[in-house]
BALOBA-1460 file (C-alpha; in Angstrom, 3 decimals):
// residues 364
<rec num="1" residu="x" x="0.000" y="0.000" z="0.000"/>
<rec num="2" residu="x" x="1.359" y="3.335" z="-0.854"/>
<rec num="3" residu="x" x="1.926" y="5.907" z="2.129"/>
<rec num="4" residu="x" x="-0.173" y="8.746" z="2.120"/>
<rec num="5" residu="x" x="0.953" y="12.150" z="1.347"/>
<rec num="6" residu="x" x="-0.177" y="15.438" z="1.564"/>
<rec num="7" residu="x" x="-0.825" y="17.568" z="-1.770"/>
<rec num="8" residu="x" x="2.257" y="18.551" z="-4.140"/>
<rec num="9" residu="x" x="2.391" y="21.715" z="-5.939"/>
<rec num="10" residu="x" x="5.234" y="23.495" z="-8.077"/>
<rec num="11" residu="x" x="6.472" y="27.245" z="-8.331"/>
<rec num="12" residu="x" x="8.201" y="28.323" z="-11.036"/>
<rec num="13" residu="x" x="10.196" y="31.697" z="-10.492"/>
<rec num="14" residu="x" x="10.472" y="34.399" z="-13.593"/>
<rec num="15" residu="x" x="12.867" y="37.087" z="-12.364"/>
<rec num="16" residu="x" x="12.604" y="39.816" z="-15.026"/>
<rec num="17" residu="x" x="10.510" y="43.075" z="-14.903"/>
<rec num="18" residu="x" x="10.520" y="45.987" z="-17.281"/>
<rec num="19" residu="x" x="10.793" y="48.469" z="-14.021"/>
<rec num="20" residu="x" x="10.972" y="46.950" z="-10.588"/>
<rec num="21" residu="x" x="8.498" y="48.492" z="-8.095"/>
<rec num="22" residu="x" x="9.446" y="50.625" z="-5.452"/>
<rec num="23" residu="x" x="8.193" y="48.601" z="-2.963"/>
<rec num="24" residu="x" x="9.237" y="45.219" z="-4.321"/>
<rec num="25" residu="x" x="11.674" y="42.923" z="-2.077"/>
<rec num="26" residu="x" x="11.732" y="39.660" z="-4.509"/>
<rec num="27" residu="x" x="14.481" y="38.296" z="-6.306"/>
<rec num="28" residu="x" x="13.631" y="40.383" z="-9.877"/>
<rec num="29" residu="x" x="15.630" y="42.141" z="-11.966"/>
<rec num="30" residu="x" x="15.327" y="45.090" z="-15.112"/>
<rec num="31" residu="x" x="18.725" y="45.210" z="-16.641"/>
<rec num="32" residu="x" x="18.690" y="41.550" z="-17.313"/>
<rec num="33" residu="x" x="16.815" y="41.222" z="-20.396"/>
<rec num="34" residu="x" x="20.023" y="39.837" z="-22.680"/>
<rec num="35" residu="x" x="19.405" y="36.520" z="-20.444"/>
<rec num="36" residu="x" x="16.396" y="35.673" z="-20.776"/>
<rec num="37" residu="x" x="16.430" y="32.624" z="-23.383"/>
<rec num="38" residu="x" x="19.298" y="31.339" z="-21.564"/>
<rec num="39" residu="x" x="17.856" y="31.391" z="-18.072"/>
<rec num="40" residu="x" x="14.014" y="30.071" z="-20.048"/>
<rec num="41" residu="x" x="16.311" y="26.793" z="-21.222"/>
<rec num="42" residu="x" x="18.223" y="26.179" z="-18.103"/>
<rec num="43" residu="x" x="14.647" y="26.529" z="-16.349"/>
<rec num="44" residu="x" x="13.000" y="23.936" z="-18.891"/>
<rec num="45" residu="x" x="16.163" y="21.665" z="-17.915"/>
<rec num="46" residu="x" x="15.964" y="21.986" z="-14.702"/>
<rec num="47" residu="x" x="11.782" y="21.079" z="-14.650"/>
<rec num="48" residu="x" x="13.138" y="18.175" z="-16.773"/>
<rec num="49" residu="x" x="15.761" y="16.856" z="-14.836"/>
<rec num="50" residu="x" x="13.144" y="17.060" z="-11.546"/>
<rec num="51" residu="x" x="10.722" y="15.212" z="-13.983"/>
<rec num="52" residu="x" x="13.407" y="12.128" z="-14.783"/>
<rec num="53" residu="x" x="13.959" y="11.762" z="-10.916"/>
<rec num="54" residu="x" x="10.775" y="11.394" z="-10.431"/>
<rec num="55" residu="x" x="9.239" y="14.742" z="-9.609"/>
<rec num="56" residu="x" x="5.149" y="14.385" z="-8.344"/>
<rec num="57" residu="x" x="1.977" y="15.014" z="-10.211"/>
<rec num="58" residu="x" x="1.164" y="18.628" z="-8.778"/>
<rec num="59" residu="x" x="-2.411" y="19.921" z="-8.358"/>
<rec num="60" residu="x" x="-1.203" y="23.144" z="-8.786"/>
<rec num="61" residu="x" x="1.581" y="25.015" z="-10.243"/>
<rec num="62" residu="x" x="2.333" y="28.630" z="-10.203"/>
<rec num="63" residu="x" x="4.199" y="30.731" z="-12.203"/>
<rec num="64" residu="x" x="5.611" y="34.279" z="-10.728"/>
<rec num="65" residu="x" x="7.843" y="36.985" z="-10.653"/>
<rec num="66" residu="x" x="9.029" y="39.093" z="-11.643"/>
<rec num="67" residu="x" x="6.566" y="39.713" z="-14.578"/>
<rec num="68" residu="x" x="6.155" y="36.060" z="-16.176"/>
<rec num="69" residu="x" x="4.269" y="37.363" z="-19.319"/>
<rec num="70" residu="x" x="7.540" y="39.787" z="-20.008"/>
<rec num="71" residu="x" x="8.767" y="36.786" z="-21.785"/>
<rec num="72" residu="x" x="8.103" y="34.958" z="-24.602"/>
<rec num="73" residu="x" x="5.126" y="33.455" z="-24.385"/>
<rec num="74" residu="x" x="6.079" y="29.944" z="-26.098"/>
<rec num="75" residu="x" x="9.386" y="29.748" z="-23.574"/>
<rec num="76" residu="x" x="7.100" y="29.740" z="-20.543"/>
<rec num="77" residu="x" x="4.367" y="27.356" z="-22.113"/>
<rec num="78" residu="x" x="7.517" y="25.175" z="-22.704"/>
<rec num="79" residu="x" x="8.013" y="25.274" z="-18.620"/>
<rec num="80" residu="x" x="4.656" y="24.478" z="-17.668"/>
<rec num="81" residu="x" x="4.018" y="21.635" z="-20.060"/>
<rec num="82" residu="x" x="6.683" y="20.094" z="-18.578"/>
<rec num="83" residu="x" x="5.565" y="19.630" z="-15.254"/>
<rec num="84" residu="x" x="3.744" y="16.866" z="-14.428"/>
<rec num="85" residu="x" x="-0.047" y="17.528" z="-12.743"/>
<rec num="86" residu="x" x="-3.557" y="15.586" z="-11.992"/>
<rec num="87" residu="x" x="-6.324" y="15.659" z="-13.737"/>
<rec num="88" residu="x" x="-8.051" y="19.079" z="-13.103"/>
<rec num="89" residu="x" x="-4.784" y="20.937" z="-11.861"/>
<rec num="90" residu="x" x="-4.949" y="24.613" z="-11.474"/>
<rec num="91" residu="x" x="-1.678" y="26.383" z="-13.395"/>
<rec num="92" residu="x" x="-1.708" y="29.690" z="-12.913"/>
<rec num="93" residu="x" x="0.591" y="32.651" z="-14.267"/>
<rec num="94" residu="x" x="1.273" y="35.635" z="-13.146"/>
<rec num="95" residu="x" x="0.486" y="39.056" z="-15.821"/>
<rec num="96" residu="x" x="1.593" y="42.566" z="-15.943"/>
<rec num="97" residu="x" x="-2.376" y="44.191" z="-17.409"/>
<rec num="98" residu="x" x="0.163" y="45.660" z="-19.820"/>
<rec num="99" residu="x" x="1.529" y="42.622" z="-21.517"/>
<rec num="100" residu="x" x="-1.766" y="41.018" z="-21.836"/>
<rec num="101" residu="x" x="-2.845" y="40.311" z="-25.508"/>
<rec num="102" residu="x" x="-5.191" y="37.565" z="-27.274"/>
<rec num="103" residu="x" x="-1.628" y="35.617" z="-28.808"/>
<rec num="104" residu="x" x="0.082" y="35.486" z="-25.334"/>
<rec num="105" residu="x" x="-3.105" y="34.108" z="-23.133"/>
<rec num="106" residu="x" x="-3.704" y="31.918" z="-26.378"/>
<rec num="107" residu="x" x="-0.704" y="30.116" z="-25.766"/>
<rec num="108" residu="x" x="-0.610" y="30.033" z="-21.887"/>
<rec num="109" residu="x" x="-4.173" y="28.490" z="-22.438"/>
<rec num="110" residu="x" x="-2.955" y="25.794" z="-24.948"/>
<rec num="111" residu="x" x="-0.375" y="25.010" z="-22.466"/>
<rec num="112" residu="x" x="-2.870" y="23.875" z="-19.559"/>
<rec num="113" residu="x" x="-2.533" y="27.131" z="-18.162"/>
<rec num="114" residu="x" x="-6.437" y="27.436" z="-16.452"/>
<rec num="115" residu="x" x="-5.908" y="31.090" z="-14.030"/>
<rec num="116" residu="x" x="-4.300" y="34.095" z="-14.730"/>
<rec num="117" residu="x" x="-3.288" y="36.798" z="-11.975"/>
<rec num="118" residu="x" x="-3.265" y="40.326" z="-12.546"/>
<rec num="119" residu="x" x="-0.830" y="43.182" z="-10.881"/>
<rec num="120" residu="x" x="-3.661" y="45.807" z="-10.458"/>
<rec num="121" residu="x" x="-2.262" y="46.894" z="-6.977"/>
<rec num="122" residu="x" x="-4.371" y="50.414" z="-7.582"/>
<rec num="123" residu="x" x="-6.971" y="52.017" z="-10.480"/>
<rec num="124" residu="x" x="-5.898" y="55.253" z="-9.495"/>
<rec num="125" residu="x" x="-2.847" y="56.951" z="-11.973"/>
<rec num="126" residu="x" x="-1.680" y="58.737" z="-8.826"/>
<rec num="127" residu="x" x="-1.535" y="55.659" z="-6.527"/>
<rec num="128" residu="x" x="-0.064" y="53.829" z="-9.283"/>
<rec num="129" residu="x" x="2.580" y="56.309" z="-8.927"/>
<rec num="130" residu="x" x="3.494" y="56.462" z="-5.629"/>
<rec num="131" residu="x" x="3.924" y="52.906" z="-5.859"/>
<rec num="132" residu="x" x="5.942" y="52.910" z="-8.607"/>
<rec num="133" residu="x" x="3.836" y="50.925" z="-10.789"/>
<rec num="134" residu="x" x="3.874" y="51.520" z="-14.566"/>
<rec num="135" residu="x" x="1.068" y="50.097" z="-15.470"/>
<rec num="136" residu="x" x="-1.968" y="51.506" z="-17.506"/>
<rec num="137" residu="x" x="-5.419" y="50.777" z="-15.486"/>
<rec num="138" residu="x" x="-7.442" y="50.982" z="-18.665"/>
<rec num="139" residu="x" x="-5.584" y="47.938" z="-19.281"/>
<rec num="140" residu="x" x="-7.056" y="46.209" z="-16.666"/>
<rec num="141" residu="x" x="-10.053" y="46.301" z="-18.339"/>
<rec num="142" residu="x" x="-8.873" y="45.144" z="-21.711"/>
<rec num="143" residu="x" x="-6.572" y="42.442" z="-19.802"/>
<rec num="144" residu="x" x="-10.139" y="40.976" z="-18.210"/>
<rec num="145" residu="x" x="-11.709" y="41.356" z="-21.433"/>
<rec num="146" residu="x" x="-8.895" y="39.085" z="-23.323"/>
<rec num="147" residu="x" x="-8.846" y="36.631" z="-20.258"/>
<rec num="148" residu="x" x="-12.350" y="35.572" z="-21.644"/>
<rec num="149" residu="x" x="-12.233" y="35.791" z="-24.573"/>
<rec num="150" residu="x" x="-9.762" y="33.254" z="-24.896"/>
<rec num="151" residu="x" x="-11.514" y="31.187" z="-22.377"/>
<rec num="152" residu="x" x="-9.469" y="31.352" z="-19.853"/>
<rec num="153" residu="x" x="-12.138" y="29.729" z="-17.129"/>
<rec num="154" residu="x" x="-10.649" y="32.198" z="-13.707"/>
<rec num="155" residu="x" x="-8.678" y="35.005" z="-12.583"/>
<rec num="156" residu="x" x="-7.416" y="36.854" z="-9.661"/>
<rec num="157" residu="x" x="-6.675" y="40.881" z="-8.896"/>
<rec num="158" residu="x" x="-4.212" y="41.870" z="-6.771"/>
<rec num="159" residu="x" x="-4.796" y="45.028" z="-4.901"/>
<rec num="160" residu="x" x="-2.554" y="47.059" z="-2.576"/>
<rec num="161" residu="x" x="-3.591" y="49.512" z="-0.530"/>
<rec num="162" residu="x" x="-1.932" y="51.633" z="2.066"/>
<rec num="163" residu="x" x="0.538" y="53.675" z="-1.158"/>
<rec num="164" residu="x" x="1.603" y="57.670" z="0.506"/>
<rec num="165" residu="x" x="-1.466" y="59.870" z="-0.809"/>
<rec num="166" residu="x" x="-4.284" y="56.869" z="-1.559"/>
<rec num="167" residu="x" x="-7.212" y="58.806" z="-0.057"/>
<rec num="168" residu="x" x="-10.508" y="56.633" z="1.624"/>
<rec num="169" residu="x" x="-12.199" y="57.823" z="-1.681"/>
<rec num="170" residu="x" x="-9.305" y="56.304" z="-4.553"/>
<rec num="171" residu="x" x="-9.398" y="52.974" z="-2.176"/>
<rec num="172" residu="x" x="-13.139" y="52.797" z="-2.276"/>
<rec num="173" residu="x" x="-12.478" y="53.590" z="-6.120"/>
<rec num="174" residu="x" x="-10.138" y="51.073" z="-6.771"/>
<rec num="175" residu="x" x="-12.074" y="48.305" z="-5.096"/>
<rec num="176" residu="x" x="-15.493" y="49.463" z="-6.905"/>
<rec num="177" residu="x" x="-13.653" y="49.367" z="-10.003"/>
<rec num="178" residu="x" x="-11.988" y="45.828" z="-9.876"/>
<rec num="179" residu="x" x="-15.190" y="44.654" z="-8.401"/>
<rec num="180" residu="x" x="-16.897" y="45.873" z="-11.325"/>
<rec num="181" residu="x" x="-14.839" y="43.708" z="-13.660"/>
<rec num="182" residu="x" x="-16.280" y="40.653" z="-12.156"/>
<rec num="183" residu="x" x="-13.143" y="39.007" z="-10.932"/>
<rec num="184" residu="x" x="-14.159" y="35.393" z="-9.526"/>
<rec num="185" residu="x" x="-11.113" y="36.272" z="-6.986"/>
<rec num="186" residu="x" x="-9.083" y="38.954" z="-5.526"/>
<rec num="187" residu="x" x="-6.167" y="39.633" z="-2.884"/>
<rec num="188" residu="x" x="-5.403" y="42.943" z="-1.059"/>
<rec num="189" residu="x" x="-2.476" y="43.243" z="0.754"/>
<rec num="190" residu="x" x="-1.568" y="46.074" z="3.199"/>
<rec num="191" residu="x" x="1.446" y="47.949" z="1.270"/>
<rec num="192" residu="x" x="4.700" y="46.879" z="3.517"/>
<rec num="193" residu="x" x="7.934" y="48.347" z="3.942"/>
<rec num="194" residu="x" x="10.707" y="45.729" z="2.888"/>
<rec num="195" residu="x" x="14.673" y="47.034" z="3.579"/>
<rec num="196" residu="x" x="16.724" y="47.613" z="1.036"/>
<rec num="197" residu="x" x="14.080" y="48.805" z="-1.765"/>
<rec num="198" residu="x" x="13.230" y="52.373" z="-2.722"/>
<rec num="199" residu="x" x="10.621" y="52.792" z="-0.179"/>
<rec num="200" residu="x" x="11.978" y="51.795" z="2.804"/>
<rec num="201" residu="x" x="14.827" y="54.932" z="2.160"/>
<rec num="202" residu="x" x="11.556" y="57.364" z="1.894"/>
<rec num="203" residu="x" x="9.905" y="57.697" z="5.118"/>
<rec num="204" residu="x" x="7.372" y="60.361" z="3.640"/>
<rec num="205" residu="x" x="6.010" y="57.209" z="1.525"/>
<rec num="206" residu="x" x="5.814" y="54.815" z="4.659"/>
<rec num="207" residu="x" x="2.099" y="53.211" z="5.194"/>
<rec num="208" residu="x" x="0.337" y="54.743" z="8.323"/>
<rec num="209" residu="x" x="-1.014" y="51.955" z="10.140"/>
<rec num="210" residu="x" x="-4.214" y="53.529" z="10.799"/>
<rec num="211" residu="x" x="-4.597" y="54.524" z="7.649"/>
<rec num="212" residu="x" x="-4.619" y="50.741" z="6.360"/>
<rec num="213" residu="x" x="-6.739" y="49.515" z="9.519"/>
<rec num="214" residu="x" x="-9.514" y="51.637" z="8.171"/>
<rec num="215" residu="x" x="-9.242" y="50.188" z="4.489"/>
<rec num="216" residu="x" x="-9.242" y="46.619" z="5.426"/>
<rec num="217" residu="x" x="-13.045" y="47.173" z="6.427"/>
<rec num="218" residu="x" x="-13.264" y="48.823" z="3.721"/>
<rec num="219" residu="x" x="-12.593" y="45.997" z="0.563"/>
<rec num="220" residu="x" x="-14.145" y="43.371" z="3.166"/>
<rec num="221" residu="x" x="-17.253" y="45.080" z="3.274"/>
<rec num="222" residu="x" x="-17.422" y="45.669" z="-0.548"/>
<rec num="223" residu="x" x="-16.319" y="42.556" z="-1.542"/>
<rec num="224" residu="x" x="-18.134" y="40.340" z="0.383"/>
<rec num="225" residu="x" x="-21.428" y="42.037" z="-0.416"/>
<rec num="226" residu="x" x="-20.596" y="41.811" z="-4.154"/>
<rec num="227" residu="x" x="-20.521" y="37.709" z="-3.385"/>
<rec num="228" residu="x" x="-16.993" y="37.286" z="-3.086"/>
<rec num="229" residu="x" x="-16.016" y="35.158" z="0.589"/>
<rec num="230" residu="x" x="-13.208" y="36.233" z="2.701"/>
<rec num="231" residu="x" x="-11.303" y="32.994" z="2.942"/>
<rec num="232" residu="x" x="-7.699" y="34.484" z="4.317"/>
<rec num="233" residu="x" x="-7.230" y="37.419" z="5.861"/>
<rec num="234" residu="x" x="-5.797" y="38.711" z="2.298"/>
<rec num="235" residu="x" x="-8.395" y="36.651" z="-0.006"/>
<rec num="236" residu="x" x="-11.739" y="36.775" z="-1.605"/>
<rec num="237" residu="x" x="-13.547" y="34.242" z="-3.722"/>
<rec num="238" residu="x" x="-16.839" y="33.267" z="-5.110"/>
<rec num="239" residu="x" x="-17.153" y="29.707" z="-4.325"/>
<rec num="240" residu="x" x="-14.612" y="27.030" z="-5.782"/>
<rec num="241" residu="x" x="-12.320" y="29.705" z="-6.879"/>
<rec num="242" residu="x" x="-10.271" y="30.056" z="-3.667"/>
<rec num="243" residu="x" x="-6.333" y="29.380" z="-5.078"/>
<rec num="244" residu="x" x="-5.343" y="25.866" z="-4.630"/>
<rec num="245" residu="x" x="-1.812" y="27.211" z="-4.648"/>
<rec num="246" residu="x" x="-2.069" y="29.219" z="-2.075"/>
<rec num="247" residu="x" x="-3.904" y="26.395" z="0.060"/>
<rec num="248" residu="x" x="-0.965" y="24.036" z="-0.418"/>
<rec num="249" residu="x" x="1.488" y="26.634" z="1.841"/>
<rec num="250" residu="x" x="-1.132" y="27.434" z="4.588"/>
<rec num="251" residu="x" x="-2.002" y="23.602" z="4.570"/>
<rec num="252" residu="x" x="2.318" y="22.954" z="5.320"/>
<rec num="253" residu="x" x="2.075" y="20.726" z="1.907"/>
<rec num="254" residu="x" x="4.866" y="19.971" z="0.058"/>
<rec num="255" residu="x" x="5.562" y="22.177" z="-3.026"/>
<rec num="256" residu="x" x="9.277" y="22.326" z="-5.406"/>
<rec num="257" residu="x" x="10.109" y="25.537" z="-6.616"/>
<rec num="258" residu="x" x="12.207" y="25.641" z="-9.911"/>
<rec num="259" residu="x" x="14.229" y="28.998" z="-10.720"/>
<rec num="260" residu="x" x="16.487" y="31.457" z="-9.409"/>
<rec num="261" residu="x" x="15.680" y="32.129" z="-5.589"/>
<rec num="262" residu="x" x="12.803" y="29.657" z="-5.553"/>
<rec num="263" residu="x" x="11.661" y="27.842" z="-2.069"/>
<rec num="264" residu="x" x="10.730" y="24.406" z="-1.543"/>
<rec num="265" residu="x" x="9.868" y="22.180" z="0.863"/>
<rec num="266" residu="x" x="9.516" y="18.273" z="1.575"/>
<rec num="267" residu="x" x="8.404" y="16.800" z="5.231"/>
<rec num="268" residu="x" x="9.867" y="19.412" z="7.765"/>
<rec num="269" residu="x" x="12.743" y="20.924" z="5.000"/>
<rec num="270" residu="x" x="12.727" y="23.782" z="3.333"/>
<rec num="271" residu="x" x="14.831" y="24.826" z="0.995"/>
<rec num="272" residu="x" x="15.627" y="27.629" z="-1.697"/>
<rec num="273" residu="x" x="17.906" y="28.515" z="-4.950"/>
<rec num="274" residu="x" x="20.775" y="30.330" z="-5.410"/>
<rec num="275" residu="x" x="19.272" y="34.294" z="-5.826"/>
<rec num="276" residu="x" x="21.091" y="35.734" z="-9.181"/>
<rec num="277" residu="x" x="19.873" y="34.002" z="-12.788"/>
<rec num="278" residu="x" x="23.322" y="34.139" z="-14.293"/>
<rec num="279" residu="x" x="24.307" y="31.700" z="-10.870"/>
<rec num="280" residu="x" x="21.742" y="29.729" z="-11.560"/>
<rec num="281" residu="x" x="22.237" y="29.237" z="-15.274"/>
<rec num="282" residu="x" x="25.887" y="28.446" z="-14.540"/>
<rec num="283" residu="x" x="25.222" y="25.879" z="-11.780"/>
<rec num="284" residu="x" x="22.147" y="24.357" z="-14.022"/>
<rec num="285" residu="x" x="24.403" y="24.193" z="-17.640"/>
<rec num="286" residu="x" x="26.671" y="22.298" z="-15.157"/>
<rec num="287" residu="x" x="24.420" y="19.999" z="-13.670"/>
<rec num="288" residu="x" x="25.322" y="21.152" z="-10.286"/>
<rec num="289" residu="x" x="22.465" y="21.638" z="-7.172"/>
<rec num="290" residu="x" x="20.910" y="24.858" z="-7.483"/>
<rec num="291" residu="x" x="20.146" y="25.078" z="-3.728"/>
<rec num="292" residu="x" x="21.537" y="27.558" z="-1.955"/>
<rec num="293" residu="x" x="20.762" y="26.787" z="1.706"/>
<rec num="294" residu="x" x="18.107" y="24.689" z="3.457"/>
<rec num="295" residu="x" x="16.401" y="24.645" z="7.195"/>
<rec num="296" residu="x" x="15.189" y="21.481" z="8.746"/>
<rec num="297" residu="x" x="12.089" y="22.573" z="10.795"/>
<rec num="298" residu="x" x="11.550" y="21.032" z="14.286"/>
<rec num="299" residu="x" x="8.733" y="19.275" z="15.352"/>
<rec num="300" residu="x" x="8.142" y="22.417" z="17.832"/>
<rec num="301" residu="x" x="8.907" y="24.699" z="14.585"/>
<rec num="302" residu="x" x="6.239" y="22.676" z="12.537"/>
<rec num="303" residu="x" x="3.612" y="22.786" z="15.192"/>
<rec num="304" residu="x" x="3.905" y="26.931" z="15.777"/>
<rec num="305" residu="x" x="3.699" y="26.851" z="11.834"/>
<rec num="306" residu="x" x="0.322" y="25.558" z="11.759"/>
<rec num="307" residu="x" x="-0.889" y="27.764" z="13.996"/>
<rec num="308" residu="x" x="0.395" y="30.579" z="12.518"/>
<rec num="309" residu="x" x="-0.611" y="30.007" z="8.863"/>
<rec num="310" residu="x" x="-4.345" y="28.156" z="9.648"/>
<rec num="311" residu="x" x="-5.777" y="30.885" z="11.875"/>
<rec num="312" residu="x" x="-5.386" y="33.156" z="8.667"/>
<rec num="313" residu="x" x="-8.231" y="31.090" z="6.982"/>
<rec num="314" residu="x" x="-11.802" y="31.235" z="7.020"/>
<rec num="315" residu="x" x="-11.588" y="27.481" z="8.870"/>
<rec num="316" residu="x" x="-9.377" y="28.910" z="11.640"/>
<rec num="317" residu="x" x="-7.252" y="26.705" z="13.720"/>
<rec num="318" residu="x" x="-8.195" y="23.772" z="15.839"/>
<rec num="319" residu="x" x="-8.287" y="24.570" z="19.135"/>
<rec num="320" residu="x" x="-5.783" y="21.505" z="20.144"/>
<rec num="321" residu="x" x="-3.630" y="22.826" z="17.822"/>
<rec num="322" residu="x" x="-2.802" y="25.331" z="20.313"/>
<rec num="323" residu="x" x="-0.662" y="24.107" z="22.804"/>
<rec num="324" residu="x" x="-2.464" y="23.671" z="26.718"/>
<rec num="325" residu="x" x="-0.032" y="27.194" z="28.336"/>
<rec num="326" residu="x" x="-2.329" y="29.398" z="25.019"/>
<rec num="327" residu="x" x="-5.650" y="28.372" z="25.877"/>
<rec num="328" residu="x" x="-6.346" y="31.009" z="28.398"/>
<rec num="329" residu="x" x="-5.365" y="33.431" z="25.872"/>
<rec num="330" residu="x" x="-7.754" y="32.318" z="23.718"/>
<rec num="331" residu="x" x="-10.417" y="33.365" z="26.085"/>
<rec num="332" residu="x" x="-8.994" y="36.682" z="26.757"/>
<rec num="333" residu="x" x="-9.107" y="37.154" z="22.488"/>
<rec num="334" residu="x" x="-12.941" y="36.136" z="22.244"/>
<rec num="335" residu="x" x="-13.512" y="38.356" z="25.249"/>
<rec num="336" residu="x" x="-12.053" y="41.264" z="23.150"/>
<rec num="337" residu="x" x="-14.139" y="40.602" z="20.442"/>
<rec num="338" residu="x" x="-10.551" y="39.142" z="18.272"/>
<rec num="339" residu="x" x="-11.569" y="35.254" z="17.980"/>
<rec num="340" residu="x" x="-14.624" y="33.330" z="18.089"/>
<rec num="341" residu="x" x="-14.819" y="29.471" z="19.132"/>
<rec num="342" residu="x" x="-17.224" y="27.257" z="17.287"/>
<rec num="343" residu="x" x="-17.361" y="23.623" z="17.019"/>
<rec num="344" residu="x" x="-13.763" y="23.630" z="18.518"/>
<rec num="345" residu="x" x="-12.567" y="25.886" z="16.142"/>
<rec num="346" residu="x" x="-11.011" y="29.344" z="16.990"/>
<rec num="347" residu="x" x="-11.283" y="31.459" z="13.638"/>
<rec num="348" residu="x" x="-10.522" y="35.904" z="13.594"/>
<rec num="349" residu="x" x="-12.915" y="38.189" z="13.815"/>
<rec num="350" residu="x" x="-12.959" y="40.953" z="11.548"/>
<rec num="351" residu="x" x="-11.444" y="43.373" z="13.792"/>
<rec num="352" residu="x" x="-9.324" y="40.205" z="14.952"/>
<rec num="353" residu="x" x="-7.903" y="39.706" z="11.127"/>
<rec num="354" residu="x" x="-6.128" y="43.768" z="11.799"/>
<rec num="355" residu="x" x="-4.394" y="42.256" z="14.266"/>
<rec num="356" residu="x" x="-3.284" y="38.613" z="13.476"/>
<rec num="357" residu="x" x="0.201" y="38.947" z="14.057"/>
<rec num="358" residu="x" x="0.007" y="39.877" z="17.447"/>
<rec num="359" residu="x" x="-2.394" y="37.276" z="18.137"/>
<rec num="360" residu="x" x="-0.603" y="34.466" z="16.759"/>
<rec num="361" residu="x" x="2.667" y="35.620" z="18.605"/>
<rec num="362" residu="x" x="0.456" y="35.168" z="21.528"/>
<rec num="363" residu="x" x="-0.545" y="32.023" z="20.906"/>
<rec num="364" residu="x" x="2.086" y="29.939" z="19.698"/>
């Protein structure tokens, strides 16, 4: 009989952008255009390689950046039809509204590719701005347009919120806006300051934390009256379009990521590649490991994780989960009006979702 094991899923990391964002902390790049083929074939090699040594069926892979759909179209087809997945998989990419057009999702969609996810961050030109975002937002609208007309079946919009002079009023507007394009799902994140990246070294441009506590309301309110379910504290769905990706990393699954800077992990080990592309073409040409470190997580580690990552979700966190020293904590939360307790299950509230960090600290 063949040991059960939980659900597989693959990343696949494209590290070039036309401009990087100013507050972007990921492994991308915008002066390495010359490299792309040669880091699109050493990432097709790799995938193979994975494949001949037996890599899983995944029931979901995910393709980000970086801007994925910056290049060409039939090089990152080529990646994704490689991988091996169930029946029914979700593959989704990651687009740039700008680089949308009929050719491009035409061949994403004859590769498998079943969910595209669109940088919106902001409709507003002067938001877009002060986040450094390029974009058009009348190409949002085309984007959606060509997303079904090629019959691609679901899509996501990411929102930010939080950007230095993003009144109540352009939130509200951007939320009203991407809600009127129907999207079956959407994330909004609070805008965060990472070191090292443009924004951290402007403190005029830092997020007020008030400010963003009275937008999260804000698109929860909207967006769950327009039918789409909070399911994390970040994520809205209609019904069966909640991202399977996603699920597999708050669920602790195993995933392999494939590309420069990528992350993995396999029963308790995590791992990740070597951060430049020209490194990782090198080490890949050569048939060397591409990892660049690992962690082996405790059982202690692992149990804290679980915590941390389920109370994010609609389901919450099994009160067990939380070790016996918490559970008076958990009492003092409800009494706040931060967690509720049904059928042994301690989910947010609202208000608690504004301040899930400190919570989990507190319980794990």
């Amino acid at each position: 009989m063949t040991a059960w094991q939980p659900e597989f899923g693959v990343y696949i990391h494209v590290p070039f952008c036309s401009r990087r964002c100013d507050y972007c902390a990921f492994a991308t790049w915008d002066d390495k255009a010359s490299i792309i083929d040669e880091y699109m074939d050493a990432l097709a090699l790799e995938i193979r390689r994975a494949v001949d040594s037996g890599l899983r069926n995944a029931v979901s892979v995910f393709v980000g950046g970086g801007t994925p759909s910056l290049v060409p179209a039939e090089a990152l087809a080529r990646a994704v039809s490689l991988v091996p997945i169930v029946d029914g998989a979700e593959i989704t990419v990651e687009c740039n509204p700008d680089n949308v057009t009929d050719s491009l999702l035409r061949t994403y969609r004859d590769a498998g590719v079943n969910r595209i996810s669109l940088g919106v961050q902001s409709m507003v030109p002067h938001v877009l701005a002060s986040l450094g975002r390029e974009h058009n937002p009348d190409n949002v609208t085309n984007a959606v347009e060509t997303i079904r007309a090629v019959g691609i079946p679901t899509f996501n919009l990411d929102l930010i919120y939080g950007a230095h002079g993003e009144s109540i009023a352009d939130w509200e507007e951007t939320v009203h806006a991407a809600l009127a394009l129907d999207p079956p799902h959407v994330s909004a994140y609070a805008l965060t300051v990472e070191a090292g990246t443009p924004l951290s070294g402007d403190r005029a441009r830092h997020p007020d934390d008030d400010d963003q506590a009275d937008k999260y309301p804000i698109v929860d309110a909207i967006l769950e009256s327009g039918g789409r379910a909070n399911y994390e504290i970040s994520n809205w769905a209609r019904p069966g379009h909640e991202s399977r990706h996603n699920g597999l990393y708050w669920a602790q699954s195993d995933y392999r990521g494939f590309g420069c800077a990528a992350h993995s992990h396999a029963a308790g080990r995590r791992w990740w590649n070597v951060r430049t592309p020209e490194r990782y073409v090198e080490l890949v040409r050569h048939d060397d490991s591409t990892e660049a470190a690992f962690e082996q997580l405790t059982a202690e580690q692992v149990a804290a994780e679980r915590v941390q990552l389920a109370i994010r979700r609609r389901e919450g966190v099994a009160r067990g989960d939380i070790s016996s020293a918490k559970q008076e904590e958990i009492d003092v939360f409800v009494n706040e009006g931060l967690l509720v307790v049904e059928s042994d299950r301690v989910m947010l509230t609202q208000r608690g979702r504004l301040l899930a960090n400190a919570i989990t600290i507190r319980l794990t």
